[in-house]
C-alpha positions as CSV (number, residue, x, y, z in Angstrom):
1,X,0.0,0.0,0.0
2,X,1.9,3.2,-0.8
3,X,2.4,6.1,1.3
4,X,-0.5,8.0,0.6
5,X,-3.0,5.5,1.7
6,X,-1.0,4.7,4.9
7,X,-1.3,8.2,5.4
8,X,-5.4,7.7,6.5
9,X,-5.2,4.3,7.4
10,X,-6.4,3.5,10.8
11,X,-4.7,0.5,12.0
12,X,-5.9,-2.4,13.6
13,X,-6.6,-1.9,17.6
14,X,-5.8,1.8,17.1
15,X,-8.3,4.0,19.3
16,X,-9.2,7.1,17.2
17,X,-9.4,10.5,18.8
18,X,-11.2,13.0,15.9
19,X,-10.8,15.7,18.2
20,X,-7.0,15.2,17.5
21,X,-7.1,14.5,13.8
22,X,-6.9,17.4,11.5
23,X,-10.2,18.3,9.1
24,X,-8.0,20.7,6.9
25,X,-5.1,19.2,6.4
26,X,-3.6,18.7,2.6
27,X,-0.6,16.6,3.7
28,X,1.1,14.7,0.3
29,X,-1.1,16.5,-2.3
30,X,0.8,16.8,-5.2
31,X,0.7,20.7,-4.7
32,X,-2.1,23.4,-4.4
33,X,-5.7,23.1,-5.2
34,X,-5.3,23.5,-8.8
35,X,-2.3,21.5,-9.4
36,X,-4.1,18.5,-7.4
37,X,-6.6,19.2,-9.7
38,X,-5.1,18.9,-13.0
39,X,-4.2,15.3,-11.5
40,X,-7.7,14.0,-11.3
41,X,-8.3,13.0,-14.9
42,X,-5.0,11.1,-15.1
43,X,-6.6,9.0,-11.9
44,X,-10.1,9.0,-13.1
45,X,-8.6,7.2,-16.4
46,X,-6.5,4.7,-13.9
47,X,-9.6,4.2,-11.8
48,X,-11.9,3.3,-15.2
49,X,-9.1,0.9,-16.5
50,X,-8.8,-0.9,-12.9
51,X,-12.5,-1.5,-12.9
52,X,-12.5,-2.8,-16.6
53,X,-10.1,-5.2,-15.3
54,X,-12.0,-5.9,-12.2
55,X,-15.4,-6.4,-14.6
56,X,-13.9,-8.4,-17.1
57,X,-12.3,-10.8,-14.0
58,X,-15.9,-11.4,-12.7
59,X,-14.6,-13.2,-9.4
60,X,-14.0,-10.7,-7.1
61,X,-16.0,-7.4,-5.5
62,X,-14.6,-4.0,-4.5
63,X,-17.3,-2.1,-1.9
64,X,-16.7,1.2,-0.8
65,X,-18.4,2.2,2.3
66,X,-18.6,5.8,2.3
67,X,-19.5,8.1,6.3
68,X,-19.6,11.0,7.5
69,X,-21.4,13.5,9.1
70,X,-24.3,15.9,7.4
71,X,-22.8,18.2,4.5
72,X,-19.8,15.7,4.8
73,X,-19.6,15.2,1.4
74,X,-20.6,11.6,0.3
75,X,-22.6,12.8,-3.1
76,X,-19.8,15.4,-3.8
77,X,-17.1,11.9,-3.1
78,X,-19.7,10.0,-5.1
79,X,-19.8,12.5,-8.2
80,X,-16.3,13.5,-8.6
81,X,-14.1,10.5,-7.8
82,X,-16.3,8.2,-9.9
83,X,-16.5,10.1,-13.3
84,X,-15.8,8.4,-15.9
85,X,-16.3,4.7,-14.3
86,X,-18.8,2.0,-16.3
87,X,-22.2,2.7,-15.2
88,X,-22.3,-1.3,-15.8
89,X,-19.6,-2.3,-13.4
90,X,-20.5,0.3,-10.4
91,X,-23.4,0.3,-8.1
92,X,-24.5,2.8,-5.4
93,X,-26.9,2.3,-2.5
94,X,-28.1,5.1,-0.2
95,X,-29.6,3.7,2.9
96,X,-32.0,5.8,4.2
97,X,-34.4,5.4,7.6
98,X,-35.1,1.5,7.6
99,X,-38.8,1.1,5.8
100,X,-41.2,-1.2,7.9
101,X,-40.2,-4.4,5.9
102,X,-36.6,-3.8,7.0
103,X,-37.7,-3.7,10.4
104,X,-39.2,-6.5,10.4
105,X,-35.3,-8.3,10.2
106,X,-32.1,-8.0,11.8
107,X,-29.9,-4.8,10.9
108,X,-27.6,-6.2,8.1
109,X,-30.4,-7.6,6.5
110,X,-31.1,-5.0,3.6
111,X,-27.6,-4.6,3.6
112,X,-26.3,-7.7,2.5
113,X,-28.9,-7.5,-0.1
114,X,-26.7,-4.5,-1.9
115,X,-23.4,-5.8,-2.1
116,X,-21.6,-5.7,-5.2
117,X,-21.8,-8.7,-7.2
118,X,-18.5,-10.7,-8.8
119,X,-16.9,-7.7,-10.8
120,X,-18.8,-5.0,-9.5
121,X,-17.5,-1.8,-7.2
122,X,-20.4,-1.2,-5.1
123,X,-20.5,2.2,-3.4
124,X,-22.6,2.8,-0.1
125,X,-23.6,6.0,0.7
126,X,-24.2,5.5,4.6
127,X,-24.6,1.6,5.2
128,X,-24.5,-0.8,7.9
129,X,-22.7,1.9,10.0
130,X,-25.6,4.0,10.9
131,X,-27.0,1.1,13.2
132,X,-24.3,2.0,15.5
133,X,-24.7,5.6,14.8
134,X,-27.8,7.1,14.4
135,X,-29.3,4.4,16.8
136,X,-26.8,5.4,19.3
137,X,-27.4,8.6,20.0
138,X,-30.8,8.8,19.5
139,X,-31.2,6.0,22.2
140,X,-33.4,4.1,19.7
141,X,-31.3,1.0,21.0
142,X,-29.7,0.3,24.5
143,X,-25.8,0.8,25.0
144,X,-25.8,-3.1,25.3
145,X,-27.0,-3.9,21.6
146,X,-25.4,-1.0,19.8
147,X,-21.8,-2.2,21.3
148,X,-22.5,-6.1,20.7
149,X,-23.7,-4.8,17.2
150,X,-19.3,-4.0,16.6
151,X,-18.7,-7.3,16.5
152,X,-21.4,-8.4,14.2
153,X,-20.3,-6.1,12.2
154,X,-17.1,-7.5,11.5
155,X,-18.1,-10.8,11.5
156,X,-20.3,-9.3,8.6
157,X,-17.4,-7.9,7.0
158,X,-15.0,-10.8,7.5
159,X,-17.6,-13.3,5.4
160,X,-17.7,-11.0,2.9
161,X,-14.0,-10.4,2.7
162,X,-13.5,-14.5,2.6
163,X,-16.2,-14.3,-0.1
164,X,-13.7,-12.3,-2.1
165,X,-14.8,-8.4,-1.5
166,X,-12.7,-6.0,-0.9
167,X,-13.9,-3.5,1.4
168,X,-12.7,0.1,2.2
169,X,-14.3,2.0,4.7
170,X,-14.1,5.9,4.4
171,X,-14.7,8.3,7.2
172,X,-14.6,12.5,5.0
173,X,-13.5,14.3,8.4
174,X,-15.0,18.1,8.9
175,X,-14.7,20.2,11.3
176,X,-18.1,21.8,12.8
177,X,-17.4,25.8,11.3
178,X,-16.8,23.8,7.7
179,X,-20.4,22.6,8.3
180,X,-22.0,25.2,8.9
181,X,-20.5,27.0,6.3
182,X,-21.9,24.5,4.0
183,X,-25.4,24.5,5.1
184,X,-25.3,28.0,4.7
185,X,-24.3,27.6,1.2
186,X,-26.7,25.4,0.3
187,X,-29.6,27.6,2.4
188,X,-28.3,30.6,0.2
189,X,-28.2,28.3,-3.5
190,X,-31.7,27.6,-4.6
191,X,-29.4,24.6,-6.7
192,X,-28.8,23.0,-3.2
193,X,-31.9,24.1,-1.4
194,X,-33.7,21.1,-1.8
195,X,-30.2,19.4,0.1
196,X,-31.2,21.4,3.4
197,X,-33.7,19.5,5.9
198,X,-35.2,20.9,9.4
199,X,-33.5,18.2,11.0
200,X,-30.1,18.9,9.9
201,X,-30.6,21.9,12.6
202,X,-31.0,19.5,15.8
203,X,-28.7,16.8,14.3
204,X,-25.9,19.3,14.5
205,X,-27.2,20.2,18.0
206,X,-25.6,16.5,18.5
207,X,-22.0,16.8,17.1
208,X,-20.2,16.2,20.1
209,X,-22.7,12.8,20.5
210,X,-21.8,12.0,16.8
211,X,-17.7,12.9,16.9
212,X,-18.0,10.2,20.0
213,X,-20.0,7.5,18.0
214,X,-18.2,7.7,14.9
215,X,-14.7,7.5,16.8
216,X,-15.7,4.3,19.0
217,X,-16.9,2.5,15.5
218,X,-14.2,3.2,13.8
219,X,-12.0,1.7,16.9
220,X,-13.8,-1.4,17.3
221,X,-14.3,-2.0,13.1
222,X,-11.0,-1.3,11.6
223,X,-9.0,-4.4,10.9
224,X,-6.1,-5.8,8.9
225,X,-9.1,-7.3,6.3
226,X,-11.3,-4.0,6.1
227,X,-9.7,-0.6,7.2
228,X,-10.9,2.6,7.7
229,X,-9.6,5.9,6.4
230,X,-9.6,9.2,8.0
231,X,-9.8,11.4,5.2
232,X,-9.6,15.3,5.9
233,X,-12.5,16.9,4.0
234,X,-12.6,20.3,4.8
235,X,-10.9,20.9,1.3
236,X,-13.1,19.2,-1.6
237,X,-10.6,19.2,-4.0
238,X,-8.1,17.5,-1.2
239,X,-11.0,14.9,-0.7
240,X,-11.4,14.0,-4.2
241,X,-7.5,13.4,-4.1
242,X,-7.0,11.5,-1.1
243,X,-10.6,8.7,-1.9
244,X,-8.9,8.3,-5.4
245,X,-5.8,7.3,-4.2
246,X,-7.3,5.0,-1.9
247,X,-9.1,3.2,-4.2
248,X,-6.7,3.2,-6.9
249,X,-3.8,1.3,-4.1
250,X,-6.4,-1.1,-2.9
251,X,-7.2,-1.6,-6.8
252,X,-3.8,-2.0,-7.8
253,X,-3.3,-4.5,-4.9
254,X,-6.5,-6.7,-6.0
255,X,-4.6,-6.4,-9.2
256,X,-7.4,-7.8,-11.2
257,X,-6.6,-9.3,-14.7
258,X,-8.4,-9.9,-17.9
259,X,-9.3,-13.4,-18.4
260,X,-7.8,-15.9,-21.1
261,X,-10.0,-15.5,-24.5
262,X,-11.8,-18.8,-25.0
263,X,-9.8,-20.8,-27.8
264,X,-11.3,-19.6,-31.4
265,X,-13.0,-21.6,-33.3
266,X,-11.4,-23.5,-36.3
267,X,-13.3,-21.8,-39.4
268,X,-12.5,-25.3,-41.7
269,X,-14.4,-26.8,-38.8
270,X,-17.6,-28.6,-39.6
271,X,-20.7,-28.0,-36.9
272,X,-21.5,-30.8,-35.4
């Protein structure tokens, strides 16, 4: 994994302190915003070719879990870093408030339902996550399921990594001011209006609860198998940077290949 990606990584056993991680850091971009910039076609072509490869190979899965907090900047991740990828071989899932069906079955059960197939890069915009999230500190569940619901979680994972998924799990890091200036942005943009909800008001009332939640499940889920990344997200064009590179490592490590071409026909051949 190259230097870039070991940069966010959050190692196995290591307890994560947000408070202490920077949200505006550009550490190891190739320069300023518009020089990292002029960058991101040369990695949007890599990231196409890599999931050509991965497509054509049809025996393994690349998911990309994708958290943050409101106005973190999932659909902005989702947009940008994925330009240019086959429509055919990528998949995104937004999980919103479980519908009554979804109730009706344990947490990861609409989840496993949207993992990529063989060949696929499936993208999830929240997932699994938010059961030990949103659950959490709204009290919707007692301290004693949300914490047993870690482990389940990587057991989760750990099937689907022996099942031959890849998974990378991205935390896009703000700090409270950049949120707020984003949700007055979108307030004062008729364009990104329709992004704003009542409730993003009272949810932010509950940063500190969040910061705590989001730093004790990324502790207790980060392994060897399926790691998290701290990426700094204050800076957009820093964000788009720092995602591409990570998927482009864990890419090149999967190192997907084309498969043999079937033997051709002999044209002197008779059908049989």
């Amino acid at each position: 994994m190259h230097q870039e990606s070991q940069r966010w990584r959050v190692g196995p056993g290591e307890r994560v302190d947000l408070s202490g991680r920077p949200t505006d850091s550009t550490a190891g971009a190739p320069g300023n915003h518009a020089e990292t910039d002029a960058r991101l076609p040369a990695l949007h072509d890599e990231l196409a070719a890599l999931q050509e490869r991965l497509w054509a190979e049809s025996k393994r899965a690349l998911l990309v879990v994708l958290q943050a907090i409101d106005a973190g900047g999932k659909d902005g991740t989702i947009k940008h870093v994925f330009r240019g990828v086959n429509p055919q071989g990528a998949r995104v899932t937004s999980f919103k408030e479980p519908t009554p069906l979804e109730l009706e079955h344990d947490f990861l059960w609409r989840v496993h339902q949207a993992v990529p197939r063989a060949g696929e890069i499936g993208i999830f915009n929240r997932s699994h996550y938010e059961d030990v999230l949103v659950t959490r500190v709204h009290g919707l569940v007692s301290e004693h399921e949300w914490k047993a619901r870690y482990e389940q979680i990587n057991s989760f994972e750990a099937l689907l990594h022996h099942s031959g998924t890849t998974i990378v799990k991205l935390f896009l890091h703000i700090s409270k001011a950049e949120q707020k200036r984003r949700f007055d942005e979108r307030l004062a943009d008729p364009r990104k209006r329709w992004k704003f909800r009542a409730g993003d008001l009272a949810e932010r009332d509950r940063w500190n609860a969040y910061q705590h939640a989001f730093q004790d499940a990324i502790s207790a889920t980060s392994t060897e198998r399926t790691p998290w990344y701290v990426i700094p997200a204050d800076h957009k064009w820093y964000r788009n940077w720092a995602v591409s590179s990570v998927l482009i490592d864990t890419l090149r490590e999967m190192d997907p290949q084309f498969p043999e071409p079937e033997p051709a026909a002999d044209p002197h051949e008779e059908p049989s």
